[in-house]
Kinemage of the C-alpha trace (Angstrom):
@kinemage 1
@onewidth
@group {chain A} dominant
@subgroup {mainchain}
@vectorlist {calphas} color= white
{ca unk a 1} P -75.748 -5.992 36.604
{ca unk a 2} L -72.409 -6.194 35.126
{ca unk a 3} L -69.757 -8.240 34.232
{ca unk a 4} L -67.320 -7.920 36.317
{ca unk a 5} L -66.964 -5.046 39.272
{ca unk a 6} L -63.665 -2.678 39.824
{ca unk a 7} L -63.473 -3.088 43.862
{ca unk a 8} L -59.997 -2.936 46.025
{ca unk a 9} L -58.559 -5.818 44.468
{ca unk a 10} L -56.483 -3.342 42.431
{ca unk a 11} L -54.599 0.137 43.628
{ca unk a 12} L -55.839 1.528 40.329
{ca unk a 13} L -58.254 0.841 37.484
{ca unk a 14} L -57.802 1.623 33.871
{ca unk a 15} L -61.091 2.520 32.748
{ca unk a 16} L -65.001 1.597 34.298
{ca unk a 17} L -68.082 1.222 32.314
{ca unk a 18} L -70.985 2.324 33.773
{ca unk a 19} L -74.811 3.349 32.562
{ca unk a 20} L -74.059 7.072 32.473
{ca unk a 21} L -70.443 6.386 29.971
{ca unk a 22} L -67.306 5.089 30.087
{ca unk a 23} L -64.523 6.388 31.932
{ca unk a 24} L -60.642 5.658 30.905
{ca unk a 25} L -57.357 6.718 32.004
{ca unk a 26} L -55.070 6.991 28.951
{ca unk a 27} L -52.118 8.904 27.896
{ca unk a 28} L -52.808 12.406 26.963
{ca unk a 29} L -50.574 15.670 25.473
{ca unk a 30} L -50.668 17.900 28.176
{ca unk a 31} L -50.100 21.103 25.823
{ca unk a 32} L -53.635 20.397 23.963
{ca unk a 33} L -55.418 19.723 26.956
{ca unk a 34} L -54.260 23.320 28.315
{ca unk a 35} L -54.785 24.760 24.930
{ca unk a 36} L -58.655 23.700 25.322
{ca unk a 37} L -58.829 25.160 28.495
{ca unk a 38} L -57.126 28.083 27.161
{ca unk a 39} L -59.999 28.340 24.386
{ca unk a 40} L -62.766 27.971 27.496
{ca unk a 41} L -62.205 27.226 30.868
{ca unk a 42} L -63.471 23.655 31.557
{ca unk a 43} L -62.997 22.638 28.153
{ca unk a 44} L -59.796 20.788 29.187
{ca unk a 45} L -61.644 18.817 32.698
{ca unk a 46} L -63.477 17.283 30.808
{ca unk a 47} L -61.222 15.984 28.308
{ca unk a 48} L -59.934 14.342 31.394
{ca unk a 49} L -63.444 13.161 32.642
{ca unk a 50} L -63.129 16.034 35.294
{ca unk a 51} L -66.897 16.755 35.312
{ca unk a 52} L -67.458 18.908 38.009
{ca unk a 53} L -64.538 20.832 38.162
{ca unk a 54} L -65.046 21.162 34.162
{ca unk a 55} L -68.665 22.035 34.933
{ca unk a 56} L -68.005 24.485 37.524
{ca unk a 57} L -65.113 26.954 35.369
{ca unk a 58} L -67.351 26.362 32.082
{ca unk a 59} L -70.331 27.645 34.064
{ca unk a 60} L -67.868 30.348 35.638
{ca unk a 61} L -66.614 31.247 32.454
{ca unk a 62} L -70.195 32.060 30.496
{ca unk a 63} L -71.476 34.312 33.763
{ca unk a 64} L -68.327 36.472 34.339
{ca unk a 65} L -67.963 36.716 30.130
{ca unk a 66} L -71.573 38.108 29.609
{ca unk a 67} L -70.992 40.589 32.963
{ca unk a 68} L -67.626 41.814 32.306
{ca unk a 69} L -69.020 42.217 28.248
{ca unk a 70} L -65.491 40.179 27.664
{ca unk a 71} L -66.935 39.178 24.208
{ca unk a 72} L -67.940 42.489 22.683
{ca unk a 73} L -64.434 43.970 23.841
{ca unk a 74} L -63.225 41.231 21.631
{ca unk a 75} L -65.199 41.895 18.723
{ca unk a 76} L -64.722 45.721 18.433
{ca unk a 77} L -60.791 44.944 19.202
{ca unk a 78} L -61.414 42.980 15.891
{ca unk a 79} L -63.099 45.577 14.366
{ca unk a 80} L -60.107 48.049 15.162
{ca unk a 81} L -62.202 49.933 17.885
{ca unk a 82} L -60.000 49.678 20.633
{ca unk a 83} L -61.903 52.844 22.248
{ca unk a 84} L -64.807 50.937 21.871
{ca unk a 85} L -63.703 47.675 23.403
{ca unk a 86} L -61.971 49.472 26.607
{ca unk a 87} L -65.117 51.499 27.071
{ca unk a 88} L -67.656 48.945 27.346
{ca unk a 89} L -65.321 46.346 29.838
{ca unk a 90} L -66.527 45.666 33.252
{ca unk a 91} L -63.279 45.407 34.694
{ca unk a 92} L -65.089 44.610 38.436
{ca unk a 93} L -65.753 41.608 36.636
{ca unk a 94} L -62.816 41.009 34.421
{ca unk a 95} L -59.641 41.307 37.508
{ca unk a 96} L -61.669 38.410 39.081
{ca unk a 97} L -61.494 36.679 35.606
{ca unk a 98} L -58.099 36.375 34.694
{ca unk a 99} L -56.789 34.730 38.134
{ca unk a 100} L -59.054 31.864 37.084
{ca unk a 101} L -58.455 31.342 33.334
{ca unk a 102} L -55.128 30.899 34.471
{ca unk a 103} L -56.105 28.707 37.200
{ca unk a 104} L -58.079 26.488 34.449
{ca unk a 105} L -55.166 26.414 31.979
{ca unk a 106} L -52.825 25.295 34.701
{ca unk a 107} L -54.513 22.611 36.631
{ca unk a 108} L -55.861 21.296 33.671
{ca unk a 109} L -52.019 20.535 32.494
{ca unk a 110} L -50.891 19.791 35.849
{ca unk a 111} L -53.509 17.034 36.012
{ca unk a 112} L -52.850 15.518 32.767
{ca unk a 113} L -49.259 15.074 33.589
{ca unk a 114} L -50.373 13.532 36.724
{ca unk a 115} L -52.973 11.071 34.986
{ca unk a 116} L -49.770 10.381 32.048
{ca unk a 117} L -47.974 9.092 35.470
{ca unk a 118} L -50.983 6.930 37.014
{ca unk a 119} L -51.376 5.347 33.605
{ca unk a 120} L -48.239 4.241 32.920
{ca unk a 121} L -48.653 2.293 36.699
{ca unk a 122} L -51.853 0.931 35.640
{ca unk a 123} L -50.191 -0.846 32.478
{ca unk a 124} L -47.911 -1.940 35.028
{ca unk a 125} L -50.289 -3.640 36.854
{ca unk a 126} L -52.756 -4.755 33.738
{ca unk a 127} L -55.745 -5.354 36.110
{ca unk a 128} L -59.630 -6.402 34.784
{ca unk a 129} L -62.125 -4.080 34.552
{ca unk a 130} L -65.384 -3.948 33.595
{ca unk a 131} L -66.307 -3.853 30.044
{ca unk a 132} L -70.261 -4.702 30.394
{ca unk a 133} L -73.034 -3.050 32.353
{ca unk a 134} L -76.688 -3.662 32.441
{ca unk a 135} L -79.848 -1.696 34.607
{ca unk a 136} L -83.048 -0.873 34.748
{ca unk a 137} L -82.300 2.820 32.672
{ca unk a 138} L -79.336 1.783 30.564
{ca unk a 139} L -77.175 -0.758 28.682
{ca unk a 140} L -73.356 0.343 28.107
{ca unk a 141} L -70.722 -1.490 27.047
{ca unk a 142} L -67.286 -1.580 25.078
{ca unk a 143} L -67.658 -2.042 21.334
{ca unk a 144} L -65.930 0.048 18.429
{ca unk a 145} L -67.552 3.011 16.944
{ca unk a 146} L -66.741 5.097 13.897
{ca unk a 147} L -64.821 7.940 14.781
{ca unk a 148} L -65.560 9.276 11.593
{ca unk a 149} L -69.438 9.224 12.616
{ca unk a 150} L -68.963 10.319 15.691
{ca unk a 151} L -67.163 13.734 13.565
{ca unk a 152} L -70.265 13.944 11.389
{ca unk a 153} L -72.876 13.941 14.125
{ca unk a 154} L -71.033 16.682 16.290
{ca unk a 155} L -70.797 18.996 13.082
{ca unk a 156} L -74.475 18.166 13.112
{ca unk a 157} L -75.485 19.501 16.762
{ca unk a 158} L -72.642 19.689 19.776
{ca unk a 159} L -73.416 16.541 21.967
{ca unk a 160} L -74.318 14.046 20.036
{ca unk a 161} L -71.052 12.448 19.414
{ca unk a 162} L -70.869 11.874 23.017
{ca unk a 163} L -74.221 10.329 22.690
{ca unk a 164} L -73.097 8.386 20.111
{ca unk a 165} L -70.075 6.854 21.999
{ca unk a 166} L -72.172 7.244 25.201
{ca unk a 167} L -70.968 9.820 27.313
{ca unk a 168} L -73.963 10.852 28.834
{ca unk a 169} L -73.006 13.604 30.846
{ca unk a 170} L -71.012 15.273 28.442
{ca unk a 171} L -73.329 14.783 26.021
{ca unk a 172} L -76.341 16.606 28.225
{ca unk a 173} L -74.041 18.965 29.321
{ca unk a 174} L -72.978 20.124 25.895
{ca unk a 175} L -76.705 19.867 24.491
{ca unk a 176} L -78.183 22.127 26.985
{ca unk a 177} L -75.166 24.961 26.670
{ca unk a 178} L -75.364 24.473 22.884
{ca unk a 179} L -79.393 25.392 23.000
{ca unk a 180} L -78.911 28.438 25.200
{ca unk a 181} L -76.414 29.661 23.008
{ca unk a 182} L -78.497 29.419 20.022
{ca unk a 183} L -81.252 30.643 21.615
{ca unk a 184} L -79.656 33.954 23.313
{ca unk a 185} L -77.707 34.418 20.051
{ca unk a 186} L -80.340 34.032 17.374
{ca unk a 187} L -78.242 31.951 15.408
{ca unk a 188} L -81.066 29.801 13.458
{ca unk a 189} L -83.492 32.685 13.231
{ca unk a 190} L -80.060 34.346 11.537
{ca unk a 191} L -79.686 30.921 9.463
{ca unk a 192} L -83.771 31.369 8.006
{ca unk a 193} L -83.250 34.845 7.117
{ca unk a 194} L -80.239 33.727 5.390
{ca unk a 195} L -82.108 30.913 3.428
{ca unk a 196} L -84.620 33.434 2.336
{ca unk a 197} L -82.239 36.469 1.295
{ca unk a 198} L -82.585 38.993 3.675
{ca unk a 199} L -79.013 39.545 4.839
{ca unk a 200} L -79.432 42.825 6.738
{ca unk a 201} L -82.331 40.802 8.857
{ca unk a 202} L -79.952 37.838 9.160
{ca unk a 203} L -77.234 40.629 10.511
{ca unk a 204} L -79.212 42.762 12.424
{ca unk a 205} L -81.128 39.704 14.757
{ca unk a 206} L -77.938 37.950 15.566
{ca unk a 207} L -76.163 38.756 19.115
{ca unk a 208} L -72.091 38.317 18.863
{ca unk a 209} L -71.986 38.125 22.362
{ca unk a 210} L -73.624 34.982 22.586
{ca unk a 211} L -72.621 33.664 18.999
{ca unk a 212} L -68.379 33.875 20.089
{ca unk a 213} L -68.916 30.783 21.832
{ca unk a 214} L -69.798 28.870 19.476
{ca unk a 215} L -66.350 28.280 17.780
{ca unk a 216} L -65.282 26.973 21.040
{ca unk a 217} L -68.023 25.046 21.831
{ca unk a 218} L -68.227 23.288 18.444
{ca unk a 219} L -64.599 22.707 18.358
{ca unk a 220} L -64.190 21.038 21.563
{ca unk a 221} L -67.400 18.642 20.954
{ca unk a 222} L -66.342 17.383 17.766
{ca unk a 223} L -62.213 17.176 19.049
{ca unk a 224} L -64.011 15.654 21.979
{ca unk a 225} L -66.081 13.008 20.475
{ca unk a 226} L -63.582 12.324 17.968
{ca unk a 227} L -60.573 11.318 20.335
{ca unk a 228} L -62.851 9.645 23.089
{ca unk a 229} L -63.982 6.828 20.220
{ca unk a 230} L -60.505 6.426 19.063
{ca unk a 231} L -59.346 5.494 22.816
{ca unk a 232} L -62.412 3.600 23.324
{ca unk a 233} L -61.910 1.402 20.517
{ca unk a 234} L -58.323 0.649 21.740
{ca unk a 235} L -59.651 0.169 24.791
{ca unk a 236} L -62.012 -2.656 23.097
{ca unk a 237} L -59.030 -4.157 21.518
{ca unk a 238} L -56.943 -4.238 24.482
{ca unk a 239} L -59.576 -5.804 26.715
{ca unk a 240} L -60.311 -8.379 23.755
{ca unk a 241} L -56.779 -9.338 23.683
{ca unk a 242} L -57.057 -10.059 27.760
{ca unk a 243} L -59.976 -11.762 27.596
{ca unk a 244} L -58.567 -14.157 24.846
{ca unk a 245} L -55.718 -14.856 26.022
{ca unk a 246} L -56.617 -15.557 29.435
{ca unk a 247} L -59.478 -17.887 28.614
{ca unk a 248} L -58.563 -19.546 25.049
{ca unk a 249} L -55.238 -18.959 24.650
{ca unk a 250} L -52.642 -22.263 25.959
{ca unk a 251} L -50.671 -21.471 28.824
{ca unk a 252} L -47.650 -23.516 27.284
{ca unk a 253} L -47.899 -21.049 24.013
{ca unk a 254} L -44.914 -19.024 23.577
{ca unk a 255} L -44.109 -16.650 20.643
{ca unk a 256} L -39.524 -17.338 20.085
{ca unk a 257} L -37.656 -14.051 19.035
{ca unk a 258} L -37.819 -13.810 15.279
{ca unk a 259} L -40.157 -17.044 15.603
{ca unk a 260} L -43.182 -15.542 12.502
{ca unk a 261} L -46.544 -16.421 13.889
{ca unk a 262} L -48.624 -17.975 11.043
């Protein structure tokens, strides 16, 4: 049950609430949304709510790193062993990786400048949508959050300041990479051998391969989480001010220029 449902009544809707998160069209920089698809393919879909085609290139991007070895070239290029690095690259895999990171980095802008378009019509048009839902599995609806909290609980463990704002499927999605990757990498076996002293253990157990996508996957779930509970709460605000003044605000009210409202 909800409160209100987004059929044809308008050519576009500006956000929809529903049990698995909220969805919102807003005005985006293009340039950061290609930079996080730049840092990992997919990263900048779902920025844009873009699941499967964010899904799809993330999913892409993890297979064709780990068979073309894309992330130990990396880290002996850092080391200075450039012999190294060319040596171990699986370039059957790598010429069919570069067409689509730069597929990723462009569509990703290209759709964000398209979205910056369709929002600016959907102001335009300032139609309802629906702000409450209610089922049998879940309860969502449009409140403000702490975007500060949302920071803290991504630092935490990636995905859950999605489920703190409720995206759900960002949220599961980032979970179940972020578990592989610790897994595969032996990141918190590294972390305990750490705790009790023994660096050379700590060193020796810990995969790079796996543990260089961490940086990316940590920064884009707490940019993420952050940015999607600052929008969210102006969406709150915005949809408070519509209900308000639709329902309790006089239709004879009128604000003069320079007229101070007390």
């Amino acid at each position: 049950m909800q409160n209100y449902n987004n059929d044809n009544t308008a050519r576009r809707y500006e956000a929809h609430v529903s049990i698995l998160g909220t969805t919102q069209i807003h005005l985006r920089n293009p340039y950061i949304v290609a930079w996080w698809s730049m840092a990992c393919p997919g990263f900048g879909h779902l920025l844009l709510s873009k699941y499967i085609r964010g899904y799809l290139l993330f999913i892409w991007e993890v297979i064709v790193n780990v068979q073309s070895n894309l992330n130990l070239a990396m880290i002996y290029s850092f080391q200075g062993k450039i012999d190294m690095a060319k040596e171990i690259l699986d370039t059957r895999w790598l010429l069919i990786y570069i067409p689509v990171y730069l597929f990723a980095i462009w569509d990703s802008y290209r759709t964000t400048v398209d979205l910056n378009k369709v929002y600016i019509l959907v102001e335009r048009e300032n139609h309802r949508f629906n702000s409450f839902i209610l089922s049998p599995l879940e309860i969502n609806y449009l409140d403000k959050r702490s975007p500060l909290l949302a920071f803290i609980w991504s630092l935490f463990m990636p995905g859950l300041g999605q489920l703190y704002i409720h995206r759900i499927l960002t949220a599961a999605f980032v979970v179940i990479w972020a578990v592989i990757f610790f897994y595969q990498s032996h990141a918190l076996e590294a972390v305990t051998y750490l705790f009790l002293g023994e660096i050379q253990k700590a060193t020796t157990i810990l995969n790079p391969e796996w543990l260089l996508f961490f940086p990316s996957l940590y920064g884009f779930a707490i940019y993420d989480s952050y940015s999607a509970t600052v929008e969210n709460n102006k969406l709150y605000e915005k949809e408070q001010r519509t209900y308000l003044r639709a329902y309790y605000q006089d239709t004879n009210f009128q604000v003069l220029k320079g007229q101070k409202v007390k």
